[in-house]
TIVOPA-232021 format. One record per residue (C-alpha): residue in three letters; x, y, z; chain; residue number from 1. Coordinates in Angstrom, 3 decimals. Layout:
// TIVOPA-232021
   residu         c1         c2         c3   chaine   num
      ala          X          Y          Z        A   NUM
...
END
This chain:
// TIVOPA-232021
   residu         c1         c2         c3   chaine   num
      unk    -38.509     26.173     55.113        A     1
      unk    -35.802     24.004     57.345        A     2
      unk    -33.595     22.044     55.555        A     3
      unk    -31.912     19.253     56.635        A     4
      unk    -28.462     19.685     56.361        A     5
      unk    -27.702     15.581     57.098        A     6
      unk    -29.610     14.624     53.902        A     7
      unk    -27.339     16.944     51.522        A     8
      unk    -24.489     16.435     53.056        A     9
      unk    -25.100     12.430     52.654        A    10
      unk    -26.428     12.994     49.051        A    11
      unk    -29.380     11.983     47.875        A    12
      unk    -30.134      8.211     47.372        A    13
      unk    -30.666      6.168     44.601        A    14
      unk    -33.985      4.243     44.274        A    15
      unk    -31.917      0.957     44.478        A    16
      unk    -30.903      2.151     48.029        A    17
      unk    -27.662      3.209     47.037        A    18
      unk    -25.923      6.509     47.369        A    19
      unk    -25.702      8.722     44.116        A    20
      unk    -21.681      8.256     44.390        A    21
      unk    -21.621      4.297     44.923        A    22
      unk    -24.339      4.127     42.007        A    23
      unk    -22.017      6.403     39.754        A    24
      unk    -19.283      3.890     40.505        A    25
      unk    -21.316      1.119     39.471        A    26
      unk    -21.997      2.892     36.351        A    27
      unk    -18.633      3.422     35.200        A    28
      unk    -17.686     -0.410     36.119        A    29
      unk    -19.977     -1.140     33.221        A    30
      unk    -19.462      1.431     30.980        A    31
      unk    -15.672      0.231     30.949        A    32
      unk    -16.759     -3.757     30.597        A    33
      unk    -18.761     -2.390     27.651        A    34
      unk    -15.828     -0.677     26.107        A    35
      unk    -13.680     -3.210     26.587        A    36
      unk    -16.134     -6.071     24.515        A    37
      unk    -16.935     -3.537     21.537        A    38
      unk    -13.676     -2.112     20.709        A    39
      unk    -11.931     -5.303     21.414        A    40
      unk    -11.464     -5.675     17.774        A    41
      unk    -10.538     -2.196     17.366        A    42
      unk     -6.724     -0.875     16.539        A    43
      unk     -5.163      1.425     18.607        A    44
      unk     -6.704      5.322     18.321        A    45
      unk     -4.874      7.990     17.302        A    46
      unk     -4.627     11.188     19.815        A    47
      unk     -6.980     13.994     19.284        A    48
      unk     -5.363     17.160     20.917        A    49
      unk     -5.507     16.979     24.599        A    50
      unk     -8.889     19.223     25.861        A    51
      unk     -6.482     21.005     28.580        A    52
      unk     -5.997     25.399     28.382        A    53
      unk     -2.743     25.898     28.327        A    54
      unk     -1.509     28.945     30.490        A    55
      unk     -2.595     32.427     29.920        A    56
      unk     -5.415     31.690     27.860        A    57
      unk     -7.895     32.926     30.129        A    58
      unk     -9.388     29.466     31.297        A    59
      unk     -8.088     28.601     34.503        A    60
      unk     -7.850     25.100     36.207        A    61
      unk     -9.562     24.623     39.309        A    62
      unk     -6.338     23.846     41.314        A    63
      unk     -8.414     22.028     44.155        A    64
      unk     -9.058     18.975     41.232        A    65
      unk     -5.309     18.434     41.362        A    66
      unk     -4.540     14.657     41.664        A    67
      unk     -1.419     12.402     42.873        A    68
      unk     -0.666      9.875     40.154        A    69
      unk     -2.669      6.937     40.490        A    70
      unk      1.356      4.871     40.859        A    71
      unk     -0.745      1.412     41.513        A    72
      unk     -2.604      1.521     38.516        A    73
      unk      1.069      2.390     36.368        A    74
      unk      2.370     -0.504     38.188        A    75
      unk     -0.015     -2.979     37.542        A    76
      unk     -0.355     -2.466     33.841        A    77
      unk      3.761     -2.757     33.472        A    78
      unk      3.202     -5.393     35.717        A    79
      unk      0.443     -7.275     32.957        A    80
      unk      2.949     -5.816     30.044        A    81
      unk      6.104     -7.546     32.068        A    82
      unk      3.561    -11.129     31.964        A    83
      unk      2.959    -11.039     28.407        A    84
      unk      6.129     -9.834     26.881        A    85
      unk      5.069     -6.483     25.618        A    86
      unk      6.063     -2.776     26.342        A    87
      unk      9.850     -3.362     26.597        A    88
      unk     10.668     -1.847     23.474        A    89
      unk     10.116      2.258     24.092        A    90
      unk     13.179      4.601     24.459        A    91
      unk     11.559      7.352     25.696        A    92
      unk      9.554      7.266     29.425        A    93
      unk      7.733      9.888     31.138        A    94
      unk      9.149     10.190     35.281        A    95
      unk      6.023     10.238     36.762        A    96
      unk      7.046     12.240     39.722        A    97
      unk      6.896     15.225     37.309        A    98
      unk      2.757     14.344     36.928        A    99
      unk      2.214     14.664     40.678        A   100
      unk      0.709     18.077     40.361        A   101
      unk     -1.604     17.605     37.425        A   102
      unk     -5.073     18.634     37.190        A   103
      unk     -8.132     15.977     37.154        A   104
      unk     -8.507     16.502     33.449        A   105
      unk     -5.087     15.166     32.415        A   106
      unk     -5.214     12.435     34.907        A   107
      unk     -8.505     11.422     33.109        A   108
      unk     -6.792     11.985     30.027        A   109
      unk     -3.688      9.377     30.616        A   110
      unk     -6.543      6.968     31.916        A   111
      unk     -7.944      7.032     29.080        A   112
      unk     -4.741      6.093     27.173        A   113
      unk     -4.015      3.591     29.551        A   114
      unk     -7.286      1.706     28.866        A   115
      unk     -6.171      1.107     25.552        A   116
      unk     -3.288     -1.403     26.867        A   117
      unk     -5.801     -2.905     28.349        A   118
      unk     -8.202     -3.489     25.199        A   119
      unk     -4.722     -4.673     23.516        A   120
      unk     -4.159     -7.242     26.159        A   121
      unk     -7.134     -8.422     25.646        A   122
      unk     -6.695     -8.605     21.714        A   123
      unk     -3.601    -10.550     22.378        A   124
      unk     -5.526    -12.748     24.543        A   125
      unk     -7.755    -13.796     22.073        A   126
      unk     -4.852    -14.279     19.325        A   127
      unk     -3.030    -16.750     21.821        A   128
      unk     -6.420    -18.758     22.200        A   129
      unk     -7.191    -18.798     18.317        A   130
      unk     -3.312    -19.802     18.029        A   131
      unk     -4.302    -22.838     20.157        A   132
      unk     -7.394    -24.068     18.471        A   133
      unk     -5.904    -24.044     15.336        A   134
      unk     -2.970    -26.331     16.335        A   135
      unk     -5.594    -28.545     18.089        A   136
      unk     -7.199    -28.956     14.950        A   137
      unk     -4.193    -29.422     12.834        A   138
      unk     -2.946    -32.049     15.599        A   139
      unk     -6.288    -33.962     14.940        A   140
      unk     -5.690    -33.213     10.806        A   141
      unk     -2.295    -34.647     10.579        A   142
      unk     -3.255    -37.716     12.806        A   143
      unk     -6.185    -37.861      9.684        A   144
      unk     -3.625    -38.240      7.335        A   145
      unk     -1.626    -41.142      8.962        A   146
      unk     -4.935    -43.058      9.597        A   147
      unk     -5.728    -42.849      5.842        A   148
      unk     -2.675    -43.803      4.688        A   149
      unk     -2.762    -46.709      6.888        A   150
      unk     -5.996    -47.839      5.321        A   151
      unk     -4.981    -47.234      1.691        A   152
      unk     -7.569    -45.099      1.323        A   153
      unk     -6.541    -42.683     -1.727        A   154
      unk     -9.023    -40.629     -1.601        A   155
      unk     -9.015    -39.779      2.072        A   156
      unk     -5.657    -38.870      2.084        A   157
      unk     -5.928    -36.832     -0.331        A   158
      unk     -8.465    -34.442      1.273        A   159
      unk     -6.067    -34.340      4.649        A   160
      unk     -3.189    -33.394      3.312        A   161
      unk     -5.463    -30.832      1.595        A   162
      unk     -6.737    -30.002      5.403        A   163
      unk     -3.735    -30.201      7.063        A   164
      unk     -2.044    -27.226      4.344        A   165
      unk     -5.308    -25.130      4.675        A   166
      unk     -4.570    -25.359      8.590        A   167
      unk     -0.894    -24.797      8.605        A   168
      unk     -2.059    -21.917      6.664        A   169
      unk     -4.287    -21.057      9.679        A   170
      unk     -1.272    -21.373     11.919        A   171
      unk      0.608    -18.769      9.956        A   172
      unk     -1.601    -16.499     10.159        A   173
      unk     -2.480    -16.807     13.955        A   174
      unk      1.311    -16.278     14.666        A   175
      unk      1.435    -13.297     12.779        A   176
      unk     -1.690    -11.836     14.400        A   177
      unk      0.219    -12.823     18.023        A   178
      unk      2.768    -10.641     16.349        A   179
      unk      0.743     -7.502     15.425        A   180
      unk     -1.381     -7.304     18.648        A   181
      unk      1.865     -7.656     20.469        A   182
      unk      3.322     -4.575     18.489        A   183
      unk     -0.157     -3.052     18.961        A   184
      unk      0.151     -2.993     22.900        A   185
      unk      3.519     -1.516     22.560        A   186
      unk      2.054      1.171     20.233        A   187
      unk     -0.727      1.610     23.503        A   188
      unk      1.907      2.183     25.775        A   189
      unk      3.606      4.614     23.647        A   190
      unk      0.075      6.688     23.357        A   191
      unk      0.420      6.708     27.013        A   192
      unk      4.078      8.101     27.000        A   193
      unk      2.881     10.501     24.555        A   194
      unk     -0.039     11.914     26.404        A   195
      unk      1.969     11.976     29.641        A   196
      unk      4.901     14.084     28.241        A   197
      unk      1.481     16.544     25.829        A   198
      unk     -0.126     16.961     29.891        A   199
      unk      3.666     18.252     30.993        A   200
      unk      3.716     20.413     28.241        A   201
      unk     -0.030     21.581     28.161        A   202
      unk      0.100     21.903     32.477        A   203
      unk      3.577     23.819     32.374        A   204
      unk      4.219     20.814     35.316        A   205
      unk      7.835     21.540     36.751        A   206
      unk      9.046     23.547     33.678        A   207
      unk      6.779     21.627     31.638        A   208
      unk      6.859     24.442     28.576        A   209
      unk     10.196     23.559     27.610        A   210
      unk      9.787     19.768     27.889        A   211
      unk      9.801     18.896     24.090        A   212
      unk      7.305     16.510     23.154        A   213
      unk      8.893     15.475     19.998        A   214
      unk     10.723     12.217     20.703        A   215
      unk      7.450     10.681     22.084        A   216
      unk      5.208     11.905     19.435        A   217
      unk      8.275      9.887     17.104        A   218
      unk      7.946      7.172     19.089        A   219
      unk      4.378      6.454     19.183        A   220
      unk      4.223      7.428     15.022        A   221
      unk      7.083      4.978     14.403        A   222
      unk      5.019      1.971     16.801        A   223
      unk      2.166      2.617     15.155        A   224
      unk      3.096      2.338     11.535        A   225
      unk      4.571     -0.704     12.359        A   226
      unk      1.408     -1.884     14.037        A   227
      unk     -0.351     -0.884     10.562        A   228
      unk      2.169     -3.278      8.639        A   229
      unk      2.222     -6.447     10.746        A   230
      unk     -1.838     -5.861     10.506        A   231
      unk     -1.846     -5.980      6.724        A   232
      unk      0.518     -8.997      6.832        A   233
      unk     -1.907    -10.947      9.304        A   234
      unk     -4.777     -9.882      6.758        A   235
      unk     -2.947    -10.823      3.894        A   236
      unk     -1.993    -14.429      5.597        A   237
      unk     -5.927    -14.713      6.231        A   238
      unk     -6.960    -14.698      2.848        A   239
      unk     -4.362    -16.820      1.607        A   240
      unk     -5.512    -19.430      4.412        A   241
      unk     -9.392    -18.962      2.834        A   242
      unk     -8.512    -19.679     -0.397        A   243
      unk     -7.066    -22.829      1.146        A   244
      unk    -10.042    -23.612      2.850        A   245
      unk    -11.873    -22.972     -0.598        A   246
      unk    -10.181    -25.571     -2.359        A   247
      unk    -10.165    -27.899      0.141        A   248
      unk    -13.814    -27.710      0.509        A   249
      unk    -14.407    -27.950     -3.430        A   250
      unk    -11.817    -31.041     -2.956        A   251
      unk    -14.195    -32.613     -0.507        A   252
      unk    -17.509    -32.094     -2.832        A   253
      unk    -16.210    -33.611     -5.679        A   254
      unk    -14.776    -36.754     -4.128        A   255
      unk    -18.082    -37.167     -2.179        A   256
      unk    -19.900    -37.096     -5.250        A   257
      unk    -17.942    -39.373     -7.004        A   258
      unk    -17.869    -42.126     -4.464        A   259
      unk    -21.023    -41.250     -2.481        A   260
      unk    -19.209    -41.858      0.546        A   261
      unk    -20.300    -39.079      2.601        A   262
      unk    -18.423    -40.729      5.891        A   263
      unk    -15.341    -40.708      4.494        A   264
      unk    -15.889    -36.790      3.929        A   265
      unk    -16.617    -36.036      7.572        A   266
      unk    -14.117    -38.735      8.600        A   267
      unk    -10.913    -36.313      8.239        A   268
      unk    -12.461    -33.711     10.334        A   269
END
């Protein structure tokens, strides 16, 4: 039977009239958009050990998947670290010139690693915009107090003030969450040192069996255990701001039953 030669060398085509490779692409695009929403709340992972045979155990690396170091994508996430003040806290680096000669499956494994900086930047994100809306709101609360004290209105004031701590609660706690998510990218980029420096090791790249690994598995213990404590501190802060909330609400009930002035209740907010 002939066989064209054209067709396989082409690949075959997808029924959206795309080749197999460009439809692959498209694939992963959304795989990583998916990532990034669900694990967006997510801390930092720790590392599993890295899935490369080290040498002489019988499994050898295909040599022809050997990859330069993507430099452009290291570049622009110091670039988005440099932007939002994170990252400039590690002691130990990796040279990437000594990760010029590893195989596919470490580059895949420090991309990997890397995408976690990005989920953290996008944590961070988040914590700057809930930062924001809560200092709207205490802007507007504060301004409730001054209105009601203008009108002599006891009870109103008494229910801002009581919104306005609840809120400055709020603000607390967003500002320590900036503060955690700030440590948590740091603790990223330190997963990334750290699987740089176990693919040296792993790859014996450039003398890579005597590279100790030990400073950068420090490092990225030491980040994330303080990751771990500015997290419980931002927790903590959170349920001392709902309790506020709690009592301001039950504050709110009680004078609205008393007076029956229900506008007066949805006047401070």
């Amino acid at each position: 039977m002939r066989t064209d030669f054209r067709l396989q060398a082409a690949g075959p085509r997808a029924p959206n009239g795309l080749p197999s490779v460009a439809r692959l692409a498209l694939e992963i695009a959304g795989g990583v958009a998916r990532r990034l929403r669900t694990t967006s709340m997510l801390p930092p992972r720790s590392l599993p050990a890295i899935p490369i045979a080290s040498p002489g155990s019988g499994r050898q690396t295909d040599r022809r998947s050997r990859l330069p170091v993507a430099a452009a994508s290291l570049a622009s996430l110091l670039g988005l670290l440099a932007v939002t003040g994170c990252g400039g806290g590690l002691s130990h680096r990796v040279d990437n010139d000594k990760l010029k000669d590893m195989s596919r499956q470490g580059q895949i494994w420090i991309y990997d690693a890397e995408n976690e900086i990005v989920v953290g930047l996008d944590r961070l994100d988040d914590a700057r915009d809930e930062l924001r809306a809560v200092e709207r709101r205490l802007k507007k609360a504060e301004e409730a107090v001054d209105r009601a004290e203008k009108r002599g209105n006891r009870m109103a004031v008494e229910m801002a003030e009581e919104w306005v701590k609840y809120l400055e609660a709020m603000q607390r706690w967003a500002k320590a969450r900036i503060k955690a998510q700030q440590v948590g990218v740091t603790s990223a980029e330190a997963a990334v040192e750290l699987a740089k420096a176990q693919v040296i090791n792993r790859e014996d790249l450039l003398g890579g069996k005597n590279f100790s690994i030990v400073d950068y598995q420090t490092q990225y213990d030491e980040w994330k255990k303080e990751y771990e404590r500015d997290q419980k501190k931002a927790v903590s802060l959170r349920k001392s701001a709902r309790k506020m909330e709690q009592r301001w609400w039950v504050l709110r009930r009680r004078n609205i039953a008393q007076s029956g002035d229900f506008d007066t209740g949805l006047w401070v907010e």
